[in-house]
C-alpha positions as CSV (number, residue, x, y, z in Angstrom):
1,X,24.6,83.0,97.2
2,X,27.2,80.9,94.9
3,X,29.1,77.8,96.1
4,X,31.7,77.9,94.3
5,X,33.8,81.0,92.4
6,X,36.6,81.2,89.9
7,X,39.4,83.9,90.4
8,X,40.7,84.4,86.8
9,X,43.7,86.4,88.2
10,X,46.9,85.7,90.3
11,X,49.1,86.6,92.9
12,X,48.1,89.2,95.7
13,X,44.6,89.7,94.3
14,X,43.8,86.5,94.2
15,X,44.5,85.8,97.8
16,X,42.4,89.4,98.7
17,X,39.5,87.9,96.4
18,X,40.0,84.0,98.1
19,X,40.0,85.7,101.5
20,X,36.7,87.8,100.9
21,X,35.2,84.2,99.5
22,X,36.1,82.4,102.2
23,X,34.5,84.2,104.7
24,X,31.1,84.4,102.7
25,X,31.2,80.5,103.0
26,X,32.4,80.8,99.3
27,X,34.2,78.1,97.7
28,X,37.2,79.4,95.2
29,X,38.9,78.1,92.1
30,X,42.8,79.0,91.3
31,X,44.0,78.8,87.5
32,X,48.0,78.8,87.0
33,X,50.3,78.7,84.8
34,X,53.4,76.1,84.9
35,X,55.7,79.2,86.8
36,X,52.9,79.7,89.3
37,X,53.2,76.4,90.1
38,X,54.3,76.9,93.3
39,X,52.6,80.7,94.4
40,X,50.7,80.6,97.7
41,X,47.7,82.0,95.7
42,X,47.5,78.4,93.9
43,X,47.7,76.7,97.6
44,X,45.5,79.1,99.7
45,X,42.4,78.4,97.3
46,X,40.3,75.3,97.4
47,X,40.7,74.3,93.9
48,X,43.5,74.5,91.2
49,X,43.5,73.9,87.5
50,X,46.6,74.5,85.3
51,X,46.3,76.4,82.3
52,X,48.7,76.1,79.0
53,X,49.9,79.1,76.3
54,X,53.1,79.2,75.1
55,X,53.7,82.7,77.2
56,X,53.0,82.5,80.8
57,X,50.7,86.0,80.2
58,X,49.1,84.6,77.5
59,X,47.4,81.7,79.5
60,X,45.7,84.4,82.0
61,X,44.0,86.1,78.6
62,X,42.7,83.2,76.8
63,X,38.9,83.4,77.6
64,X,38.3,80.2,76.0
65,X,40.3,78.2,78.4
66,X,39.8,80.0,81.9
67,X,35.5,79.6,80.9
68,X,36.1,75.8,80.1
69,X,38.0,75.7,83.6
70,X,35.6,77.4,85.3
71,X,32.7,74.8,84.0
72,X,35.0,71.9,84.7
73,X,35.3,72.6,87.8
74,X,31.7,73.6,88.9
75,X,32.5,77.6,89.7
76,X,29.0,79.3,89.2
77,X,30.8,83.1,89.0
78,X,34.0,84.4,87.8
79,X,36.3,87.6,89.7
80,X,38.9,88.8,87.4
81,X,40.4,90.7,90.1
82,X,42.2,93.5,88.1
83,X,44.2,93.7,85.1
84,X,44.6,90.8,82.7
85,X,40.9,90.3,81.6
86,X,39.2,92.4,84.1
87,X,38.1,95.4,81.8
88,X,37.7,93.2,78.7
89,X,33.9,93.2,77.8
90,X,34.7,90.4,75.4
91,X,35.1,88.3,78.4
92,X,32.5,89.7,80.3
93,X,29.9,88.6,77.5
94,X,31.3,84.9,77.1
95,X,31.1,84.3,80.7
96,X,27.5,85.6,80.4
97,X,26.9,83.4,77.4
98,X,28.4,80.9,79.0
99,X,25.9,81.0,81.7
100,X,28.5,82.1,84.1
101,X,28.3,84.8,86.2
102,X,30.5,87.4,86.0
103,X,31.6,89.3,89.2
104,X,31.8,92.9,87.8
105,X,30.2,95.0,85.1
106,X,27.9,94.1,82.3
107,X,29.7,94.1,78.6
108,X,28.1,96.8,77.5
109,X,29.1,98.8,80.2
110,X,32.7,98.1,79.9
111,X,32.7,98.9,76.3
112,X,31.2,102.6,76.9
113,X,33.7,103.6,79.4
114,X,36.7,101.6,77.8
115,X,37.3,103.4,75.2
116,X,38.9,106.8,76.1
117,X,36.7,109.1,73.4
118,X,33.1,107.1,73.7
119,X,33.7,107.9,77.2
120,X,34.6,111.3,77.5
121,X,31.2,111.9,74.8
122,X,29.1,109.7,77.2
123,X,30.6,112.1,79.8
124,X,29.9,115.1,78.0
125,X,25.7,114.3,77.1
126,X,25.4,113.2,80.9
127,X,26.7,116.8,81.7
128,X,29.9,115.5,83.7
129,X,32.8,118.1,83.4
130,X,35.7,116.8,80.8
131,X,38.9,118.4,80.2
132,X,38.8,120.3,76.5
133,X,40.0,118.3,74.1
134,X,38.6,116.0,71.1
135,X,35.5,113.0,71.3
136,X,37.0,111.6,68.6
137,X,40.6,110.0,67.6
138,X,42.7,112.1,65.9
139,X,42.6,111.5,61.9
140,X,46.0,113.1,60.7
141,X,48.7,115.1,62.3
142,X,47.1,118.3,60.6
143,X,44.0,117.4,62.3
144,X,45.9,117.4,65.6
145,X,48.0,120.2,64.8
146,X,45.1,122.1,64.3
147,X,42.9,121.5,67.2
148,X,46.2,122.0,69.7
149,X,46.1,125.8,67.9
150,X,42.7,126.1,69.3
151,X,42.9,124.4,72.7
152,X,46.7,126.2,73.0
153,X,49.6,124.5,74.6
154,X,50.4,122.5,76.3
155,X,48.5,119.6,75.3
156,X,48.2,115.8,76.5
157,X,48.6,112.7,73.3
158,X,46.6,110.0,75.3
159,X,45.7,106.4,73.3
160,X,42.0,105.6,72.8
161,X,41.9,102.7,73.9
162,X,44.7,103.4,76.9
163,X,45.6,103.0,80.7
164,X,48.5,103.0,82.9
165,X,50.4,106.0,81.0
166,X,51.0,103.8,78.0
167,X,50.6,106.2,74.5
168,X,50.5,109.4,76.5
169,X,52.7,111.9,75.7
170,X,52.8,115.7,76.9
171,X,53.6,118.5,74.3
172,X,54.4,121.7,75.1
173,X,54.9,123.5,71.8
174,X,54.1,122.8,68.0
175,X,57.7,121.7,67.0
176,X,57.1,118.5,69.5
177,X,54.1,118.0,67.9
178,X,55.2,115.1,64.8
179,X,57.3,113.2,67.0
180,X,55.0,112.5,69.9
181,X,52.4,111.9,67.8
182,X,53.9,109.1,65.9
183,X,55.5,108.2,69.2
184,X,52.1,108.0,70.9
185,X,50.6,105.9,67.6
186,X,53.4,103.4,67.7
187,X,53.0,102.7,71.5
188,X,48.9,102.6,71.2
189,X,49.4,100.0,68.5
190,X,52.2,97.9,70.6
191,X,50.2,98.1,74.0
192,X,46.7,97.9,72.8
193,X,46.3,96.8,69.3
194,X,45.0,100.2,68.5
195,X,46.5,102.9,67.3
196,X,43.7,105.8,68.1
197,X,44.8,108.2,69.8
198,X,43.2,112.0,70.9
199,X,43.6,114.8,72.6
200,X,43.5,116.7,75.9
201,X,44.5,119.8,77.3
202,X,47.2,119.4,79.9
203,X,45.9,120.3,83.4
204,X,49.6,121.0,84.7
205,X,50.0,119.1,87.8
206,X,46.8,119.0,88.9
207,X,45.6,116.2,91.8
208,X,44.4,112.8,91.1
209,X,41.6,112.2,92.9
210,X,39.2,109.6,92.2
211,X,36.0,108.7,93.6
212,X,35.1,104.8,94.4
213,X,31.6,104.3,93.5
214,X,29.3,101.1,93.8
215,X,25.8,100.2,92.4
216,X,23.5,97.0,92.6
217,X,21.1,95.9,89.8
218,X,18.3,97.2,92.1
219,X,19.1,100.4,91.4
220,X,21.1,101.6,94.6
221,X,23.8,103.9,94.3
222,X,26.3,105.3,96.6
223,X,29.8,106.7,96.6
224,X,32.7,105.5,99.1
225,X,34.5,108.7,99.1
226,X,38.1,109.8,97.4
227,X,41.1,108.6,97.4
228,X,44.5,110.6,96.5
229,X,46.4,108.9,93.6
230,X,48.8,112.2,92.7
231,X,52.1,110.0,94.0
232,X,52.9,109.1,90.5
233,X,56.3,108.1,88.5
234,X,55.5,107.7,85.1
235,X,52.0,108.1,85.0
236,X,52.2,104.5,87.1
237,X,50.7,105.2,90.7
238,X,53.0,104.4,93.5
239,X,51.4,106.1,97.2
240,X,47.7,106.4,97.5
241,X,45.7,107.8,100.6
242,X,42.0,108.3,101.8
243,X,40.7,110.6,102.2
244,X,42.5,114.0,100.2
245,X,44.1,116.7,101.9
246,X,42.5,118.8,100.0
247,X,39.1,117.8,99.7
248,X,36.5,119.9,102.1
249,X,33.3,118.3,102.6
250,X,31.6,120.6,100.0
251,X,33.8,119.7,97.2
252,X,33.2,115.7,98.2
253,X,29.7,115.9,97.9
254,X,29.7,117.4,94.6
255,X,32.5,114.9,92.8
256,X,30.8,112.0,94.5
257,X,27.3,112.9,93.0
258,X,28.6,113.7,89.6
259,X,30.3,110.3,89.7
260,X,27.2,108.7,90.8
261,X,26.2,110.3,87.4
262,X,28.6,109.3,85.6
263,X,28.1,106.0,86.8
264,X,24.2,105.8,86.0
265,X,25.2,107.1,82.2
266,X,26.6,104.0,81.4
267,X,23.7,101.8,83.7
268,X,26.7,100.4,85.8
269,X,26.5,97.6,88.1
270,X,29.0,96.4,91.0
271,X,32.3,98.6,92.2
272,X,34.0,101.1,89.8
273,X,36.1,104.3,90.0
274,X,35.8,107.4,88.5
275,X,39.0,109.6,88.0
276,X,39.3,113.3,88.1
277,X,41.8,115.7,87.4
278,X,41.6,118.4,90.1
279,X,43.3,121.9,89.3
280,X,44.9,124.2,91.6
281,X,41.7,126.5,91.6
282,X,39.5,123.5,92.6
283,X,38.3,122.8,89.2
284,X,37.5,118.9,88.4
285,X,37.5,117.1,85.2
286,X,36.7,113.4,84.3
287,X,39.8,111.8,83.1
288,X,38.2,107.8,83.3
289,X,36.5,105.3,84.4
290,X,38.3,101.5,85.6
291,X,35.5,99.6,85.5
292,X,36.9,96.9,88.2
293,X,38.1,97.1,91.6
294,X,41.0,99.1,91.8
295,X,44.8,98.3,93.0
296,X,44.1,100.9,96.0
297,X,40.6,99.5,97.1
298,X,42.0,98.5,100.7
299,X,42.7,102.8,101.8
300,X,39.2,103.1,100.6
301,X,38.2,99.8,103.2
302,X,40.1,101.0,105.8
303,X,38.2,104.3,106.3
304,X,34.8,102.8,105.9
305,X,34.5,99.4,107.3
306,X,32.8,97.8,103.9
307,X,34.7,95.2,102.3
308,X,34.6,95.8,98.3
309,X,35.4,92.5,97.4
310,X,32.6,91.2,99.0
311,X,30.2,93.5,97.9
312,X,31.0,92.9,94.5
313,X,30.2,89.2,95.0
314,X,27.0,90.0,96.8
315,X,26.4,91.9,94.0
316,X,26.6,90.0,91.4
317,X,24.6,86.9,92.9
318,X,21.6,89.3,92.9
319,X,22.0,91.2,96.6
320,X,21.3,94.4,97.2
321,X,24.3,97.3,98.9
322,X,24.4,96.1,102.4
323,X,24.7,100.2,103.2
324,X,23.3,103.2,102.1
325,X,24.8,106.5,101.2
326,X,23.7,108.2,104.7
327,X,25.4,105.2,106.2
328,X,28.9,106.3,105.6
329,X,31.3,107.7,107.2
330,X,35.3,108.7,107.0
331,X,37.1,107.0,110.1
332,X,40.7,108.2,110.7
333,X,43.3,108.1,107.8
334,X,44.8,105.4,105.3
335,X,47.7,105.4,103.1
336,X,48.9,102.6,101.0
337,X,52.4,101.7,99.4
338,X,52.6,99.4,96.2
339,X,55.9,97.2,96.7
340,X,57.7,96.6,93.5
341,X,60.6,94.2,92.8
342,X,62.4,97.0,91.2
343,X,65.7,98.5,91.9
344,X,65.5,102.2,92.8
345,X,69.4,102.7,92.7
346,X,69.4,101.6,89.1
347,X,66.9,103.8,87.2
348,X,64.3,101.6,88.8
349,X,64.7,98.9,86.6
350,X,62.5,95.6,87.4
351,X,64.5,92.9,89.4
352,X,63.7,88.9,89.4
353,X,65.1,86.1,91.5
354,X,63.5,84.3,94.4
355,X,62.8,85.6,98.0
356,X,65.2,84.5,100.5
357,X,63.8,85.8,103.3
358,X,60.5,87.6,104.0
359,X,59.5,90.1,106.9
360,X,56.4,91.8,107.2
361,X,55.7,94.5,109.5
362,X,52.5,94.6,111.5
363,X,50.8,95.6,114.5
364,X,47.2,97.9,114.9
365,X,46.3,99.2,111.6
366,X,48.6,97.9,109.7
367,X,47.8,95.6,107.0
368,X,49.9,93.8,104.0
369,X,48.0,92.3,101.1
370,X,50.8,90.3,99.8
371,X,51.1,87.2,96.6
372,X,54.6,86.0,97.7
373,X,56.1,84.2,100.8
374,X,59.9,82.7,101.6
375,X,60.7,80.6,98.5
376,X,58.6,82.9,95.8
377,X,60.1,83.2,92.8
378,X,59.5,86.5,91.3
379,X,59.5,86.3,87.2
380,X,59.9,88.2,84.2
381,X,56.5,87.6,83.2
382,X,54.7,89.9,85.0
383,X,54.0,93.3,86.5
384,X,56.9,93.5,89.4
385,X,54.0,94.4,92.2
386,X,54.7,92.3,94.8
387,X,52.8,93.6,97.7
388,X,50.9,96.4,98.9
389,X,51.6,97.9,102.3
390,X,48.6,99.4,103.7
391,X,48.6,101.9,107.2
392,X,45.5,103.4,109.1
393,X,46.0,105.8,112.0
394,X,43.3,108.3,113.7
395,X,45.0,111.1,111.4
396,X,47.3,111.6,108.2
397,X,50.4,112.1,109.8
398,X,49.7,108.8,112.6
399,X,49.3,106.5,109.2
400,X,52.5,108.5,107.9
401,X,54.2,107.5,111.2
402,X,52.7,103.9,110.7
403,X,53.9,103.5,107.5
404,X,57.1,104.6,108.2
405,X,58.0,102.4,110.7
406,X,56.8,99.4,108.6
407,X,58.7,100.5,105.8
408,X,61.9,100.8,108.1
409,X,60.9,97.2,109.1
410,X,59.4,95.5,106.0
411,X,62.4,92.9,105.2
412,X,62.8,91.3,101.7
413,X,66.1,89.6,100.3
414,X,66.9,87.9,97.1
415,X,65.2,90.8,94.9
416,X,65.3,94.5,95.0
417,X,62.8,96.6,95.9
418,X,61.6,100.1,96.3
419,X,61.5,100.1,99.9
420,X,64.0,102.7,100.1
421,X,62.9,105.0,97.6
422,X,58.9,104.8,99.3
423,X,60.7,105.5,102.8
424,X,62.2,108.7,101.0
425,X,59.1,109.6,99.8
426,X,57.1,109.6,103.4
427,X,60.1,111.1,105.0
428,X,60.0,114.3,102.3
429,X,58.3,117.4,104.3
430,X,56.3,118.6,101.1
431,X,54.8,115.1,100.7
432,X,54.1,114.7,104.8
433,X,52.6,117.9,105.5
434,X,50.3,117.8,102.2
435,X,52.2,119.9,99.6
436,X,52.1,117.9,96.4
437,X,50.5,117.0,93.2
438,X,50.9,114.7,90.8
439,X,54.4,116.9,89.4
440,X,55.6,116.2,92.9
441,X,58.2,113.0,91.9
442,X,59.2,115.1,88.5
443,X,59.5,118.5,90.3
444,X,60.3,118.8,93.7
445,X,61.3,115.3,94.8
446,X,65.5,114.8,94.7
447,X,66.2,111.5,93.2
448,X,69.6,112.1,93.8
449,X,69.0,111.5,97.8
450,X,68.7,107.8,96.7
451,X,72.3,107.5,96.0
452,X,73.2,109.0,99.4
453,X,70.9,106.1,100.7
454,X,72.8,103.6,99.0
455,X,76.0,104.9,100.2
456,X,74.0,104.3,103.7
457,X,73.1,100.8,102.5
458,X,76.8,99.8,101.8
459,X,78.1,100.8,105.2
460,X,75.4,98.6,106.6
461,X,76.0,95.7,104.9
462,X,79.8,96.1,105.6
463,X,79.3,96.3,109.3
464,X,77.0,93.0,109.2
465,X,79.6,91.4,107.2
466,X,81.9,92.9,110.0
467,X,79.4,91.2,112.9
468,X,79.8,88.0,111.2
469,X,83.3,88.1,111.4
470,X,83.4,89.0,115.0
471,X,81.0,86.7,116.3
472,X,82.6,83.9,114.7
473,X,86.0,85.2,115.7
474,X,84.4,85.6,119.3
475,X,83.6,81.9,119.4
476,X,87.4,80.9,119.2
477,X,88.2,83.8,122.0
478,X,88.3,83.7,125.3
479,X,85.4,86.0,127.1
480,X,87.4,89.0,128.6
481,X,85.8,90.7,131.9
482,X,86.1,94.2,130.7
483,X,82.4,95.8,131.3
484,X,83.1,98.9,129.1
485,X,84.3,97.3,126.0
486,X,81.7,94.5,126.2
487,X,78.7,97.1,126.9
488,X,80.0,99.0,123.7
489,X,80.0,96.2,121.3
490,X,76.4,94.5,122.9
491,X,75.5,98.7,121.7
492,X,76.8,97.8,118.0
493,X,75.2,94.2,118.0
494,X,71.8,95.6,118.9
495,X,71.9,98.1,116.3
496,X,72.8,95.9,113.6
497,X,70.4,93.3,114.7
498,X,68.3,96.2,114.0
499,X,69.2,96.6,110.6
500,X,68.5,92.9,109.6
């Protein structure tokens, strides 16, 4: 097993990754920029090494710099977490030729599912079912104009070389065509450095399901069940839950052996996910594969008892899957809430400052993987994800209750979040009793309910400004004997207290 790692990532997943080390009697190795000086990611691991680019992102891609680091400071493995470098196979084979480990999959692994096209061919030979569309990016417009014609309308724009809804656009008749696919072009090129793009018939709000799958270089494979990802705003996931609604046993057999396939097609090693499109006739259809752990690993965790993070270490330094398939089981029901510094009264826009004060909920099955604390200063620089709130109960609706209640007491001041609008979103009947898809947030949830809650939000912040006043206008009073008026406003004080 290795001594000592390096976590090429930062805030909440690099505690998550630190933790899992830690308890493997794993030594672990922070890198920061200068305005992460002072995250507790940098603190909670054993070793921290600055790094330097002229843009705070920048220094978290420069592959150069985080290998010299990890060599410096004696890490025999790299985890790059998720995002920044973790699907770049460029990295993956200069850590390898660096004689580094890395913790994740082999280059050449990463390059056949990263690209949107090679992967939907590799999909197509290995017999895994894709939704119709092209293998190959689009040449012209009258290339694409034509192959919509023969697929039909509506159809799905999607970059290449894509992920996280950037260069996708939906187009529902031939006169939208031009401009969405020069739209789509421009935002591939800006977000990727590629302007390929292709496309795919649109599978109108279908569910997101997506099937975690793991494999050792021994040749053991297994599948850790689904989770449901359809709780989307702008193709950006926001709730996530294991397992589906709508998923009977039958069904998750057959998507979790054709994603073992799928898996084996491109010989992959350590944790992955394969995404599926699900239609309302039960039809599924690969959409991708993330070839790293995913933000919404811990709802997976908390049905099965295996720690992915772990396993992908274990993995990597040569172990074998501490399970097998006929091991698993589903235990009880997990949902999971990504907290964002954005402001859901103001067209969600992202919000910076520095966190005032910090409350987080807790209690039996509750669990909060969280990169800030009192004093954290949330920047420009990066995604707004400041937490994730995570709830298991015996059943859906006791890790709805669950989550509810920690929502309700989940307390962050100095930047805005989406508390409100998540606690709006459990509370909505079609979302709680299983009646939703990934259209749910465009068509049938009332973003107009938001600005009753603010209304809400305004009265309650008058009446604490209101408590103030009284208690420090009590303090100058003397304390009258009248039971009745003193019993109603010890009512008022607990209900505010309450509130804050």
């Amino acid at each position: 097993m290795f001594k000592r790692i390096l976590i090429a990532n930062r805030g909440e997943i690099a505690i998550r990754i630190a933790r899992a080390a830690r308890e493997m009697s794993i030594e672990t190795v922070a890198i920061y920029h200068e305005v992460d000086k002072f995250m507790p990611y940098v603190s909670y691991c054993d070793y921290a090494y600055q790094i330097y680019s002229e843009t705070p992102k920048a220094a978290y891609l420069d592959i150069q710099q985080i290998i010299d680091v990890a060599k410096r400071s004696g890490a025999e493995a790299i985890h790059p977490g998720y995002g920044f470098l973790s699907e770049n196979a460029d990295f993956a084979e200069a850590v390898e030729n660096a004689g580094i480990v890395f913790i994740g999959p082999k280059a050449r692994s990463i390059r056949a599912m990263g690209s949107k096209t090679k992967a939907r061919e590799l999909m197509a030979k290995a017999g895994v079912p894709i939704v119709p569309g092209t293998k190959e990016p689009l040449r012209s417009l009258d290339e694409a104009k034509e192959i919509a014609e023969s697929i039909g309308y509506p159809i799905l724009l999607k970059a290449s070389a894509g992920g996280g809804g950037k260069g996708m656009k939906a187009v529902r008749n031939s006169t939208e065509l031009e401009e969405a696919f020069n739209s789509a072009k421009r935002e591939a090129l800006k977000a990727f450095a590629d302007d390929a793009i292709y496309i795919e018939k649109l599978i109108e709000n279908p569910k997101h399901i997506e099937i975690q799958v793991i494999a050792d270089s021994h040749g053991n494979y297994a599948y850790l069940f689904e989770r449901d990802c359809s709780i989307q705003r702008r193709h950006q996931k926001v709730i996530e839950e294991a397992p589906s609604t709508v998923l009977d046993e039958q069904l998750r057999q057959k998507m979790g052996q054709v994603a073992i396939e799928a898996a084996k097609a491109c010989d992959y090693v350590n944790a992955g996910t394969i995404e599926f499109l699900l239609d309302k006739n039960k039809n599924f259809y690969f959409l991708e594969m993330n070839t790293r752990l995913q933000v919404e690993h811990p709802v997976t965790e908390m049905i099965t008892g295996i720690d992915l993070a772990q396993e992908q270490i274990s993995i990597a330094a040569g172990k074998q899957l501490s399970f097998r398939q006929e091991d698993l089981r589903i235990h009880g029901h997990a949902v999971e809430c990504r907290i964002y510094a954005e402001d859901p009264f103001n067209g969600f826009l992202p919000d910076i400052g520095t966190i005032t004060y910090l409350r987080q909920p807790g209690g039996y099955g509750v669990r909060v993987d969280s990169g800030v604390e009192n004093g954290s200063e949330i920047s420009m620089h990066f995604d707004p994800m400041i937490a994730k709130l995570i709830t298991w109960g015996r059943d859906r609706i006791d890790a709805l209750n669950k989550m509810e209640r920690c929502l309700l007491n989940y307390r962050i001041k100095g930047v805005k979040t989406i508390i409100p609008f998540l606690i709006a979103v459990i509370r909505h009947p079609e979302f709680r009793y299983g009646y939703f898809d990934t259209g749910f947030l465009e068509n049938s949830f009332d973003f107009s309910i938001l600005n009753k809650m603010k209304e809400e939000n305004d009265e309650i912040v008058a009446a604490i400004a209101a408590y103030g006043y009284r208690m420090t206008s009590q303090a100058k009073r003397p304390i009258y004997s009248n039971n009745k008026i003193n019993n109603k406003w010890k009512e008022k004080q607990l209900m505010i207290r309450r509130l804050i």
